[in-house]
MARDOLO-544066 format. One record per residue (C-alpha): x, y, z. Coordinates in steps of 0.2 Angstrom, whole numbers, padded with zeros to 4 digits, always signed. Each point is the difference from the previous one (the first is absolute). Example, Ala and Ser with C-alpha at 12.3 -4.5 7.8 and 13.67 -1.06 7.14 Angstrom:
! MARDOLO-544066
+0062-0022+0039
+0006+0017-0003
! end
This chain:
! MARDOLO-544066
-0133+0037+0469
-0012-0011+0011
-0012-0009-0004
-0015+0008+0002
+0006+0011-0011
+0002-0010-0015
-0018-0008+0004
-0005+0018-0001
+0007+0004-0016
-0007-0018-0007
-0018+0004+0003
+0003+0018-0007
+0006-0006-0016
-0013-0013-0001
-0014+0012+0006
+0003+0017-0012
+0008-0009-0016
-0017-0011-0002
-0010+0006+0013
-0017+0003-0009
+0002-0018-0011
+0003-0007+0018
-0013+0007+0010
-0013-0008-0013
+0008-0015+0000
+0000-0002+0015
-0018+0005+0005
-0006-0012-0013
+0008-0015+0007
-0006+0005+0018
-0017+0003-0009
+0000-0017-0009
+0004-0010+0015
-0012+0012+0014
-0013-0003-0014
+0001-0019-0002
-0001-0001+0021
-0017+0014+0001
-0008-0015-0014
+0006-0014+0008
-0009+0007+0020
-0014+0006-0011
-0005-0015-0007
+0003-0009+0018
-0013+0014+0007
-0013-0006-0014
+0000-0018+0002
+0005+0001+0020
-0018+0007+0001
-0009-0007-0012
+0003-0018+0004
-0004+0007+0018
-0017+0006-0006
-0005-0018-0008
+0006-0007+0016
-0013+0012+0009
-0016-0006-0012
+0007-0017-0001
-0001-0001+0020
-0013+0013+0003
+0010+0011+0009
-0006+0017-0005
+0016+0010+0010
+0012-0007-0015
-0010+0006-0014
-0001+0021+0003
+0008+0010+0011
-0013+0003+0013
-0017-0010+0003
-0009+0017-0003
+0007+0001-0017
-0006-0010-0018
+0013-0016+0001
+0008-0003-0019
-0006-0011-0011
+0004-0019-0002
+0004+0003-0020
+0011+0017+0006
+0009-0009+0012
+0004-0015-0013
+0005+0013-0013
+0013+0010+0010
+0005-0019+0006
+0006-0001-0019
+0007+0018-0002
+0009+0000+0015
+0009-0018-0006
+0002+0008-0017
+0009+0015+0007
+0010-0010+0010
+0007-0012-0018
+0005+0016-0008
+0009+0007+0015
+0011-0018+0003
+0001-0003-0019
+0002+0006-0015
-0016+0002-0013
+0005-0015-0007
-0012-0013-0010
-0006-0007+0017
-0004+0016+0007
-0009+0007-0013
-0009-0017+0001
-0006+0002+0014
-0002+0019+0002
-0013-0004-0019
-0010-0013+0012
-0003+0012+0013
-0004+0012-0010
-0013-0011-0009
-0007-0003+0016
-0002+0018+0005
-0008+0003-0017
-0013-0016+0003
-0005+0005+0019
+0001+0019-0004
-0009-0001-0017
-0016-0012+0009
-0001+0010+0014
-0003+0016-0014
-0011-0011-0007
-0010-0004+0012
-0002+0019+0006
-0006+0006-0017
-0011-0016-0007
-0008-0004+0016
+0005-0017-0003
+0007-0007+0016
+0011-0015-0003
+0003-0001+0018
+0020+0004-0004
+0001+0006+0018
-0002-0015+0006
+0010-0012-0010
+0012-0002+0014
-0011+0002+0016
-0017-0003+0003
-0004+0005+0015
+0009+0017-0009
-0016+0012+0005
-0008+0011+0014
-0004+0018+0001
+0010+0012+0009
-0011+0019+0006
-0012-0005-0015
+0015-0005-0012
+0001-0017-0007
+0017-0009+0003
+0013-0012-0010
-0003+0008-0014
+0013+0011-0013
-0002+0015-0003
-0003+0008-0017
+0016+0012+0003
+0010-0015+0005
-0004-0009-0016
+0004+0015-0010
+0016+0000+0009
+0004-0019+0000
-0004+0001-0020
+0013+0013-0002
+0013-0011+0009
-0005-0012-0011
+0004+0009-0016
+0016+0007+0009
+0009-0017+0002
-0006-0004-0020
+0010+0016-0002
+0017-0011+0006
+0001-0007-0016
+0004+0017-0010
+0010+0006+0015
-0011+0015-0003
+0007+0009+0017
-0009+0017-0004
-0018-0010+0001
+0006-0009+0014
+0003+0015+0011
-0013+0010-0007
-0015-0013+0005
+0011-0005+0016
-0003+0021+0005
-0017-0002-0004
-0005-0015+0014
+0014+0011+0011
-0013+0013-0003
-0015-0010+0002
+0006-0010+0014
+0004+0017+0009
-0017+0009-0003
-0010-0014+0008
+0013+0001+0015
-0002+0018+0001
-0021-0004+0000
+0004-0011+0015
+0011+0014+0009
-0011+0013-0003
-0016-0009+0002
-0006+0003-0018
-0010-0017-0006
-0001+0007-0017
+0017+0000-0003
+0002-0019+0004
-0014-0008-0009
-0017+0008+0009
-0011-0009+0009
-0006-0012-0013
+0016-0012-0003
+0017+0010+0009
+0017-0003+0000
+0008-0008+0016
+0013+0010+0008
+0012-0016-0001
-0003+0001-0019
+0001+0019-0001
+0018-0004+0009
+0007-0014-0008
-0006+0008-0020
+0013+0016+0008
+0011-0014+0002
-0003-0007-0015
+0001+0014-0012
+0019+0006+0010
+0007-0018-0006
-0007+0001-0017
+0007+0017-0002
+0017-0006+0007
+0000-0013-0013
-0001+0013-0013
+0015+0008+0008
+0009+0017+0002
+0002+0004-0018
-0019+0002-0006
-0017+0007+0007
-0001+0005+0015
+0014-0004+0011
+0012+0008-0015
-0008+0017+0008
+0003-0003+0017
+0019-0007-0002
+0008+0009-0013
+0010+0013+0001
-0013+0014-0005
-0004+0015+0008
-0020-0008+0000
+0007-0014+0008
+0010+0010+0012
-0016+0007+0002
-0011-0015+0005
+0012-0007+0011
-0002+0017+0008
-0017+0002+0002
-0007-0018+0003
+0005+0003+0018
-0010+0016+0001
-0016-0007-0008
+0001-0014+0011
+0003+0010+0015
-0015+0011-0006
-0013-0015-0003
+0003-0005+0017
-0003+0016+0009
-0014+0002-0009
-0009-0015+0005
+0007+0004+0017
-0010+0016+0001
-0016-0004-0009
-0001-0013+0014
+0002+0015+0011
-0011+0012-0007
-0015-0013-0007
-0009-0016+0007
+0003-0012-0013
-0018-0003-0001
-0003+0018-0003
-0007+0002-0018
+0010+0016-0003
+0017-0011+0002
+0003-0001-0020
-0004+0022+0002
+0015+0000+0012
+0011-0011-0010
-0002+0008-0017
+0001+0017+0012
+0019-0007+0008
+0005-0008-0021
-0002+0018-0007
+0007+0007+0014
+0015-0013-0002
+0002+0005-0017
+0003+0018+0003
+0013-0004+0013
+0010-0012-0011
+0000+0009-0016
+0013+0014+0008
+0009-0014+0006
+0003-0009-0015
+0004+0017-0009
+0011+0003+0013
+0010-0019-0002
+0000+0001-0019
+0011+0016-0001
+0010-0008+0015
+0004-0015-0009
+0002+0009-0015
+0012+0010+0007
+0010-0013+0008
+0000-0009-0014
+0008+0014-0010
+0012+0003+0015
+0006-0019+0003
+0004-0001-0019
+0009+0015+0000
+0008-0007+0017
+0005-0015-0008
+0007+0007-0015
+0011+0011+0015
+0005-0016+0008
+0006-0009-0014
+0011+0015-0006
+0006+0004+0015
+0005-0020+0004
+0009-0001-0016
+0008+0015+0006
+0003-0007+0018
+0007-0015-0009
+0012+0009-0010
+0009+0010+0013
+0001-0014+0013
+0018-0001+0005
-0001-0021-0004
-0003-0007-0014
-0019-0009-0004
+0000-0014-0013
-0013-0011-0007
-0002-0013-0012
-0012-0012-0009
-0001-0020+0002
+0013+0000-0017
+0013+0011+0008
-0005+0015-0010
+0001+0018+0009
-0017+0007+0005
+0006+0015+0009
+0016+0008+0007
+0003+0017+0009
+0015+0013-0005
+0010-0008+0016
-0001-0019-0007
+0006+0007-0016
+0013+0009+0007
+0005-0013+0012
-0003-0014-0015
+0014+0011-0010
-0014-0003-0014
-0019+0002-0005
-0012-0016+0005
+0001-0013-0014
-0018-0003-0008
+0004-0016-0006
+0013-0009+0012
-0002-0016+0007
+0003-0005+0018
+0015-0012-0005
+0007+0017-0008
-0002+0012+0014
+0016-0002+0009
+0012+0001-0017
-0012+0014-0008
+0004+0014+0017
+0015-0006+0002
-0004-0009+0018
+0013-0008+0009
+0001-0008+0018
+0011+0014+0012
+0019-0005+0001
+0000-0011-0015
-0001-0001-0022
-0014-0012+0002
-0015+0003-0009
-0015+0004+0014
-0009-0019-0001
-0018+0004-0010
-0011-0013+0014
+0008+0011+0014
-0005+0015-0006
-0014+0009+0009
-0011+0004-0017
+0000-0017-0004
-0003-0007+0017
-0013+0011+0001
-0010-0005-0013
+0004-0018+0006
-0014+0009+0017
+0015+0003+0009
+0004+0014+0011
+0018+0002+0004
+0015+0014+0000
+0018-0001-0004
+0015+0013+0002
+0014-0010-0009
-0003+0009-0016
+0011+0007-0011
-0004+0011-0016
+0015+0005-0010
-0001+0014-0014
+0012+0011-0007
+0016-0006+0013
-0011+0004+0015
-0009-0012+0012
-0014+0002+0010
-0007-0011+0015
-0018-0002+0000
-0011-0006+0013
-0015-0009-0010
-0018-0006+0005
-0012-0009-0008
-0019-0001+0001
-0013-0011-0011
-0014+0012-0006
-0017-0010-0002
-0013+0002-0008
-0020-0002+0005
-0001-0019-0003
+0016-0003+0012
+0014-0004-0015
+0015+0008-0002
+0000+0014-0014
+0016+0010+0004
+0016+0002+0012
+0002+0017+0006
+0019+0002+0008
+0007+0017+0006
+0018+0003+0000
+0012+0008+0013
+0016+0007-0005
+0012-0005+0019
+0016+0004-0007
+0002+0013+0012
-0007-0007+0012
+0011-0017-0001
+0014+0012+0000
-0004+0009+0015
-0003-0019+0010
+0017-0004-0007
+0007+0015+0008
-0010-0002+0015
+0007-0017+0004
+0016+0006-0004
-0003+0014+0014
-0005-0014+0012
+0014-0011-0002
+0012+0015+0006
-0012+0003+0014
+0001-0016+0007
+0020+0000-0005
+0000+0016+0010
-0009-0005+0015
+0012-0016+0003
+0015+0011-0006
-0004+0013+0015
+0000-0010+0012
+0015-0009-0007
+0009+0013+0000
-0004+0006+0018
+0007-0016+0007
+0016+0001-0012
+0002+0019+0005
-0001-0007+0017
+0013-0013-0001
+0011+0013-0010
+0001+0012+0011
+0006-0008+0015
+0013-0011-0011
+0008+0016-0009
+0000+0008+0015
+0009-0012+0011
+0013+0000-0016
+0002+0019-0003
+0003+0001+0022
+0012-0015-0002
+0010+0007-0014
+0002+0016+0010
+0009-0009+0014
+0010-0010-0011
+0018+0007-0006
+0002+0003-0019
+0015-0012+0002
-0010-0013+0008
-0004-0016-0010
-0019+0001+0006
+0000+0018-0007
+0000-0007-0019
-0016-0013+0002
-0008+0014+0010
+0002+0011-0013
-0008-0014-0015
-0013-0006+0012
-0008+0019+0001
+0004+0003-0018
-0014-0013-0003
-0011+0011+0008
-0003+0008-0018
-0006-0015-0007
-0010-0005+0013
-0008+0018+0000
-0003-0002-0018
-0010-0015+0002
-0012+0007+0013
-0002+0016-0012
-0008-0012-0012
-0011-0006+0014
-0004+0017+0004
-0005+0006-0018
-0012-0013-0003
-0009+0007+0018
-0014+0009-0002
+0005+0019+0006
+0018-0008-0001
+0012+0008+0008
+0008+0012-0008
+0010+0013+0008
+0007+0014-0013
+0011+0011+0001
+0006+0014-0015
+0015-0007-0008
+0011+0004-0018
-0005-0015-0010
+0016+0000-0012
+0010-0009+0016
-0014-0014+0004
-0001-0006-0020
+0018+0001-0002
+0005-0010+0016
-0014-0012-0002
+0003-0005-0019
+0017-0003+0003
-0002-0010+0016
-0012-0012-0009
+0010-0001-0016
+0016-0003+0010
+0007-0016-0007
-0011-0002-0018
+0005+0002-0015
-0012+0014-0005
+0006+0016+0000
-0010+0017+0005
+0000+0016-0008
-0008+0015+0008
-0008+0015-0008
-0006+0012+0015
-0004+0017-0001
+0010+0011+0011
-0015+0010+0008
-0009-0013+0008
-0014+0005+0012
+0001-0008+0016
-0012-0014+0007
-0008-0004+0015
-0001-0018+0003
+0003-0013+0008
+0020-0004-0003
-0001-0019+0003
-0013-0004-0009
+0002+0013-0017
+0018-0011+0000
-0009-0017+0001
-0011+0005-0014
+0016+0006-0012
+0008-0017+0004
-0015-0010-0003
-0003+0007-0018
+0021+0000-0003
+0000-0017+0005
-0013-0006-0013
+0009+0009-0012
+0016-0009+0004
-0009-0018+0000
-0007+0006-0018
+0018+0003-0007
+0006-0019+0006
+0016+0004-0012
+0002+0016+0005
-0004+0017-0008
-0004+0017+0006
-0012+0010+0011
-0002+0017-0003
-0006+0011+0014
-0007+0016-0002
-0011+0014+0011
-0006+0016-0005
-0017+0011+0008
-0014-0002-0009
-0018+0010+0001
-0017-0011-0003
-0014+0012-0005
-0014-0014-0001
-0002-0014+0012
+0008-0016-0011
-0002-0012+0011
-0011-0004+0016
+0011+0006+0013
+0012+0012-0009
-0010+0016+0002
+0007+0016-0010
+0014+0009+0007
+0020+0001-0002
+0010-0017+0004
+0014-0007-0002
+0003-0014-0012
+0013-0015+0000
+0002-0010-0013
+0007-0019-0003
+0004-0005-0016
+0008-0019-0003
+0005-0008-0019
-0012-0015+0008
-0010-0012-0013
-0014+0012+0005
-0019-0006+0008
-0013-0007-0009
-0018+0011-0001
-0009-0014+0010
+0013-0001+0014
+0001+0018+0001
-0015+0004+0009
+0004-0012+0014
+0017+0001+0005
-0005+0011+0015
-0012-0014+0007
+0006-0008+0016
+0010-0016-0006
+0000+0003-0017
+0018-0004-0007
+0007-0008-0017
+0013-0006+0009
+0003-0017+0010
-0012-0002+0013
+0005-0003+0018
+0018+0006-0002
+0007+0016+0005
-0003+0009-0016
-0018-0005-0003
-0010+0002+0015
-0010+0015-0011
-0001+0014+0015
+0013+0010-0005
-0008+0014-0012
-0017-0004+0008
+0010+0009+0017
+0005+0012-0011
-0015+0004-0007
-0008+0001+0017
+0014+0012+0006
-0002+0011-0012
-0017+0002+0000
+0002+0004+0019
+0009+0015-0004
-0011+0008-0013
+0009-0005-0015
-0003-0014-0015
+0011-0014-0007
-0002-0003-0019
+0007-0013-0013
+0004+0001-0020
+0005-0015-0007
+0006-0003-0017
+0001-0021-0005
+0019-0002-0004
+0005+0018+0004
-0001+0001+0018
-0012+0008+0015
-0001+0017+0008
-0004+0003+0017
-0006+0018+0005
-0002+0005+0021
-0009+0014+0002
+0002+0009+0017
-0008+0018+0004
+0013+0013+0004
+0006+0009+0016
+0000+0018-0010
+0019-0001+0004
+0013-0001-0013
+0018-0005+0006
-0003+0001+0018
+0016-0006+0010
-0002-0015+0014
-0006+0004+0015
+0013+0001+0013
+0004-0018+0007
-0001-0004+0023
+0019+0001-0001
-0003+0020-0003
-0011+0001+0013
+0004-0006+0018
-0011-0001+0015
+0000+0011+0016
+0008-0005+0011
-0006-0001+0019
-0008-0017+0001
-0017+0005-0004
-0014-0015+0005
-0009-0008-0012
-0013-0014+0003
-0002-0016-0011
-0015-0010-0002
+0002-0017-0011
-0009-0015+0004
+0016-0009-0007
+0013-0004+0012
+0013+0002-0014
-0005+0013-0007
-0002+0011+0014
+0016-0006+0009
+0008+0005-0018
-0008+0016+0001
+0006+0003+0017
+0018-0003-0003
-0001+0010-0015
-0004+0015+0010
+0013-0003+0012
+0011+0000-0011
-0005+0017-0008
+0001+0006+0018
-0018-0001+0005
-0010-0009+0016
-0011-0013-0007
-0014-0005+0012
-0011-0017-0009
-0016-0005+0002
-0010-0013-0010
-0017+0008-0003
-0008+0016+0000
-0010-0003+0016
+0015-0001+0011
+0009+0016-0013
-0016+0010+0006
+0003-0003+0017
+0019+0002-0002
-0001+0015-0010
-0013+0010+0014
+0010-0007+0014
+0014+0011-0007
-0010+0015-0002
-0004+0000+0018
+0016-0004+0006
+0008+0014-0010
+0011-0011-0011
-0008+0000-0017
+0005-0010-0015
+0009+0009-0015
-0008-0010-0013
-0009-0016+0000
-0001-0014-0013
-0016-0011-0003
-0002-0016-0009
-0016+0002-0011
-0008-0019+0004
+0000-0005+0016
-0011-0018-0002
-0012-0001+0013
+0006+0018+0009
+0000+0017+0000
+0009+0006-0020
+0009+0012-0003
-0013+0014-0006
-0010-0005+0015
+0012+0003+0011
+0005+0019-0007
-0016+0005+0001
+0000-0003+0017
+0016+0007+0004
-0004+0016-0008
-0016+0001+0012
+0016-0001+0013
+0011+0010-0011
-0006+0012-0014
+0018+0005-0006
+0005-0020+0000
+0015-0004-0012
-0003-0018-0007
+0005-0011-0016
-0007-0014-0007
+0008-0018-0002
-0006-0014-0010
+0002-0015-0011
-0019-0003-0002
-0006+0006-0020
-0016+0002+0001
-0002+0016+0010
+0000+0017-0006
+0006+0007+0013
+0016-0001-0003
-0003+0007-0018
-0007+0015+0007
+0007+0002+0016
-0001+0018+0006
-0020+0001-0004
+0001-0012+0017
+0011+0013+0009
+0017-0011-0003
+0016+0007-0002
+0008-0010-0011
+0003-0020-0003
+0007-0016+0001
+0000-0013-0012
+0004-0015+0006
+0015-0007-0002
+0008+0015+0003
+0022+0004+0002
+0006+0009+0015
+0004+0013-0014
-0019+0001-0002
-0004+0004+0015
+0014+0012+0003
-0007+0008-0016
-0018-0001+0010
+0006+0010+0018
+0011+0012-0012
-0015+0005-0007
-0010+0002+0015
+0016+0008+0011
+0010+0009-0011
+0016+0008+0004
-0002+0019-0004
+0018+0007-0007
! end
């Protein structure tokens, strides 16, 4: 499992098992902190401009106290007013409402009261106490017939509800807090909209107005105060919870917005703004509003209804079908709390656990309480190294040295670990998901097995092409001096031992071969009651163990590879021997056997015959078992010559090469049995095939060309031949056998036969070279020779339009066989 994945099925289990409680935690935290930023700009905005408006009167600069020259400029007493608010704003977004705060917020609250409450005064006695100028003077003038520098009644109204806003910190009382923070929203908005739409009346009239930067900055005001009442009273509660009415506002404040401007884009289309029948065309374009939105909200009230309805059914879905997800996952998912308790567990980390989660286990008593141990060893998986815990330690990680053992089985598990956070950053549980790698340990196992005999087999192919080389030309050179040399002679005896060795020293390059891949096997049909029989006495020659055989008279016959079917019954015969160091018996037995089912991977169903090798050995343990066909495994003494470890690992290999299986029972202080499967020939007691000695070659010294890149060999070859009564004509590669080969077809003196060496390094090969002599020749007779094991060609011969072949190293009596075949003597 990667890791994306596991990230994905974290977020899934945080998102669906508390998904709702999440969500509102979350959006009130964001809230809180969005919330105490929009005060803290707010109340920057407030006093930002009004200490730029004092500046403006304190200067006389007239462009810092409104927004245009043309329109009213705010008032000294306004501009010092939002100057407090603004600062107070600012306190209660940095801090909290401690006593300071509320100190503070009470004495700017009193002032608000004071300048509001005069300026009241003043309006409804008559009285002037000349209030609007207590901080300027020269705070006077008359703009298009209105006096200046003076507030206005609405903004004392306003300023007095501030006032008792801020008194209402001290009971906390949020609801009266946001509900007189909407009203100066409002009221601030409706002088604004006066100013957008050129309606005096809505910002004060002609007598005593509202400045546009007052009607502003009250909008300003009133959104902080409703920000300090927060998300959870009147009005914001109706904007941000999660309500189909608030669904609905959040919908439709765009459209109203988007409305309100086209319409004041079109009246100041249609009308002259100083047309009297403006107000006529606005109320005309408000009704007419009206009826437009009221399908609309109809219409996005039974839409959110709907999707309401249908993302709580969607959820419940989800969460059932996660569970379900969960639970059919082919890994296990595990989670646990800070105290090591079990949170959650799927049916795989059960299974794969071997028990149900633990509700109340500890992270000291994971690794004794499932039974967890570190791969390969009886040692207790350490409780700090294991991914849970170093997960809820926040750190990611993944191990695969895991074991769990239950029951006498044990599986190998892959492990990763993951913190699970919560929505203030801490760590609240480790989620770890579980991979059951047995298998798949087994399989690497058995794929490094596969490429240690790969790499064995390339170095043994070429090996043995060499060796087969060197061989040929030193058994020939014997076999052609022993033929010159009398029985009687002296030099006739050596002669004789030197080419006995030749057994053993094809033996030893059959082992090479078997470990090639496409090893070199060439096979013939034989009787297998000869081969055991001869093999198992030659190798227990001289022991003290004796052998007892228990064959079946109607044997099927075989077709394998004699040489190499012998090297394996004297691989497993020796073993058994070495078992038995004082002595015993071997008991040997064959029969035919049918397999209906496929018991192993490469013994497919079908009739074979099976030898079996019993010894009265101390028997093998169940641990060593499964390895004693690895290359170099051995449990006896390294680096001496009965503990180099290859000997049933060839035979293994040969085996399998020829269709059939090798298996093992062992029984601890009882002894092993070995059983070789080999498919049959569908033969029973077939007789040997004729030897060369019953067949003998026409005579009439029929040509025959040679091609060997070795000087030995072919001169071997050649001498061979003339012996059987042939011409031998030798060439060293199969460029200069092309040309020899044509130059006798147009000269009317064809060859016979011709013999080509398989690898030709840097030249024309053997296949090469009959393909193009049958471009010459169609009806060309030609065998193939070769010491090189890593071809197929040689395996399968006649699919290349060869004849026969010739395994090097080769006895004149196998070549005679060779030209027998291909000239017979017809009776």
């Amino acid at each position: 499992m990667t890791s994306a994945g596991l990230d994905a099925i974290t977020g899934l289990h945080q998102g669906v098992t508390k998904k709702i409680e999440d969500v509102c935690m979350r959006s009130s935290v964001g809230v809180m902190n969005d919330t105490k930023k929009f005060i803290l700009a707010c109340g920057l905005i407030l006093a930002a401009i009004g200490c730029m408006v004092l500046v403006g009167w304190s200067g006389g600069w007239r462009v810092l106290t409104g927004v245009r020259s043309e329109y009213i400029p705010m008032a000294p007493n306004s501009a010092m007013l939002f100057l407090l608010l603004g600062t107070s704003l600012i306190s209660l977004a940095v801090r909290s409402i401690d006593r300071l705060v509320r100190f503070y917020c009470s004495a700017v609250a009193i002032v608000c009261v004071l300048v509001a409450g005069t300026a009241l005064f003043e309006l409804v006695t008559g009285v002037d106490l000349a209030s609007d100028h207590w901080l300027f003077r020269n705070a006077t003038g008359v703009l298009d017939g209105i006096a200046i520098g003076r507030m206005s009644p609405i903004s004392a109204v306003i300023f007095l509800l501030a006032g008792v806003l801020l008194l209402s910190l001290y009971r906390k009382a949020n609801s009266v807090i946001g509900l007189l923070g909407t009203c100066i929203l409002l009221a601030g908005l409706v002088n604004t909209m006066g100013y957008w739409f050129n309606a005096p009346l809505l910002y004060g009239g002609d007598v005593r107005p509202v400045s546009l930067f007052s009607s502003l900055l009250f909008m300003i005001l009133g959104s902080g105060l409703v920000a300090i009442a927060g998300t959870s009273v009147w009005p914001l509660n109706r904007l941000f919870e999660q309500t189909t009415s608030a669904r609905l506002l959040r919908q439709l404040l765009p459209v109203i917005f988007v409305i309100t401007v086209g319409e004041d884009w079109l009246i100041a289309r249609i009308s002259d703004q100083s047309n009297q029948h403006g107000v006529l065309i606005s109320a005309s374009m408000a009704i007419f509003s009206l009826l437009a939105v009221y399908p609309l909200i109809s219409r996005v009230i039974r839409g959110v209804g709907q999707d309401i309805d249908q993302n709580t059914a969607t959820l419940q879905e989800n969460e059932r079908k996660l569970f379900t997800f969960l639970d059919s996952l082919p890994v296990g998912v595990f989670v646990i709390s800070q105290d090591g308790g079990a949170n959650y567990a799927n049916g795989t980390a059960a299974r794969l656990l071997g028990r149900e989660a633990g509700k109340s286990v500890g992270v000291d008593k994971l690794a004794p309480h499932y039974h967890a141990y570190v791969s390969g060893t009886d040692q207790l998986y350490p409780s700090t190294k294991m991914p849970l815990v170093r997960a809820l330690a926040g750190e990611s990680c993944e191990i695969d040295d895991m074991e769990i053992r239950m029951e006498g089985t044990r599986r190998q598990l892959k492990v990763f670990g993951r913190p699970v956070y919560d929505q203030d950053g801490k760590i609240q549980y480790a989620l770890a998901v579980f991979q059951d790698i047995t298998e798949q340990r087994r399989a690497e196992e058995k794929m490094i097995k596969a490429k240690n005999l790969d790499s064995l087999g390339q170095l043994a192919g070429g090996i043995a092409h060499d060796f087969n080389n060197l061989l040929q030309g030193l058994l020939g050179n014997i076999s052609l001096a022993k033929m010159f040399t009398p029985e009687t002679g002296k030099a006739y005896e050596f002669l004789k031992n030197a080419e006995s060795t030749y057994s053993a020293a094809k033996s030893l390059t059959n082992q090479l071969l078997a470990f090639s891949s496409g090893g070199l096997t060439v096979k013939k049909t034989i009787s297998p009651t000869g081969v055991i029989k001869e093999t198992v006495a030659f190798t227990l020659s001289g022991s003290n163990v004796k052998a007892v055989f228990d064959l079946a008279d109607d044997l099927p016959t075989i077709h394998v590879d004699d040489g190499q079917l012998r090297q394996v019954i004297s691989n497993i015969v020796l073993n058994a021997r070495e078992a038995m160091a004082a002595g015993g018996q071997i008991t040997i037995s064959a029969a035919t056997v049918r397999h209906e089912k496929q018991t192993t991977p490469t013994l497919a169903p079908g009739q074979y015959l099976r030898i079996s090798i019993r010894d009265q050995g101390p028997g093998i343990p169940p641990q060593l078992l499964v390895k004693i066909f690895d290359p170099y495994f051995s449990t006896k003494d390294r680096g001496t010559q009965k503990g180099m470890g290859l000997g049933l690992t060839l035979s293994n290999t040969i085996i399998v090469k020829h269709g059939g299986a090798i298996t093992v029972d062992s029984v601890l202080g009882k002894g092993t049995t070995f059983h070789v499967f080999l498919p049959t020939a569908g033969e029973t007691s077939r007789p040997d095939l004729a030897g060369p000695s019953a067949i003998k070659p026409v005579s009439g010294k029929k040509r025959v060309l040679v091609m060997d890149d070795d000087a030995a060999v072919s001169t071997v070859a050649a001498s061979f031949l003339d012996q059987l009564g042939y011409l031998a004509e030798i060439v060293p590669d199969g460029g200069q056998a092309i040309d020899a080969f044509r130059k006798a077809k147009v000269e009317d003196r064809p060859y016979s036969l011709v013999i080509l060496d398989l690898t030709i390094p840097g030249g024309i090969g053997g296949l090469e070279a009959l393909r193009k002599l049958q471009e010459i020749d169609p009806d060309v007779k030609a065998v193939v020779s070769s010491g090189y094991a890593m071809d197929k060609t040689m395996l399968e011969y006649s699919k290349h339009g060869f004849i026969g072949v010739l395994v090097k190293p080769y006895k004149l009596e196998t070549m005679q066989e060779i030209l027998a075949s291909v000239f017979p003597v017809r009776k």
